[in-house]
N, C-alpha and C positions, 0 to 999 in steps of 0.2 A: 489376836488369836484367842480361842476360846482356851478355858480350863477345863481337861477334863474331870468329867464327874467319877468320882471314886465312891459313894458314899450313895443309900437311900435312906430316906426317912419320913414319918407321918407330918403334916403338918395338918392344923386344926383352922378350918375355915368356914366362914359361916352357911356355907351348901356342905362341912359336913369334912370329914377326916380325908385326906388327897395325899399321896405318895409322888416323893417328889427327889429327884436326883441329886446330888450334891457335891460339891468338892470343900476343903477346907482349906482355911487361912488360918493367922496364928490365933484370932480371937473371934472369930466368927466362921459359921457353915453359909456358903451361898447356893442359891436354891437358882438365882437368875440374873440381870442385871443389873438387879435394884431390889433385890431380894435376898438380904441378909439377916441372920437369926446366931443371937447371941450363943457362943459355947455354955458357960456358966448355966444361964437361965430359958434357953430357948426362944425367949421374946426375940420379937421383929424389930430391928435397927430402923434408928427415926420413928418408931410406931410401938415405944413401950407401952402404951396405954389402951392396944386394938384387943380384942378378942385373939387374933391369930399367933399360934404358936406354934412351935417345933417342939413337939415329944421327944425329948431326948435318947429315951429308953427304946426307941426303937430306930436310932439309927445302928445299921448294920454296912459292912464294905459289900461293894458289887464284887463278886465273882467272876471275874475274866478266864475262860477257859482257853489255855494255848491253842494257835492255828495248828493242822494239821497238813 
């Protein structure tokens, strides 16, 4: 079962800045299946060394508005 996304935030990729859903774990934000981005430093797990990052300063919580 999936997890749901609580969390959005910019990530930096080479077409360019893309907003991207998230939830967290205890040491990293997941973006996907296989797409993890360090808490501490934003860097892509397994792929410290890519251009692609997670702007930290713009993750914010999704707003869930009660059903009515």
């Amino acid at each position: 079962m999936k997890a749901a996304k609580t969390h959005t935030g910019t990530v930096i990729t080479k077409d360019g800045p893309r907003r991207k859903k998230l939830h967290a774990t205890e040491k990293m934000w997941v973006a996907g299946t296989n797409e993890f981005y360090h808490k501490e430093t934003g860097r892509r797990h397994f792929a410290e060394n890519t251009r692609r990052i997670l702007l930290l300063d713009t993750i914010r919580p999704i707003n869930k508005e009660p059903a009515k």
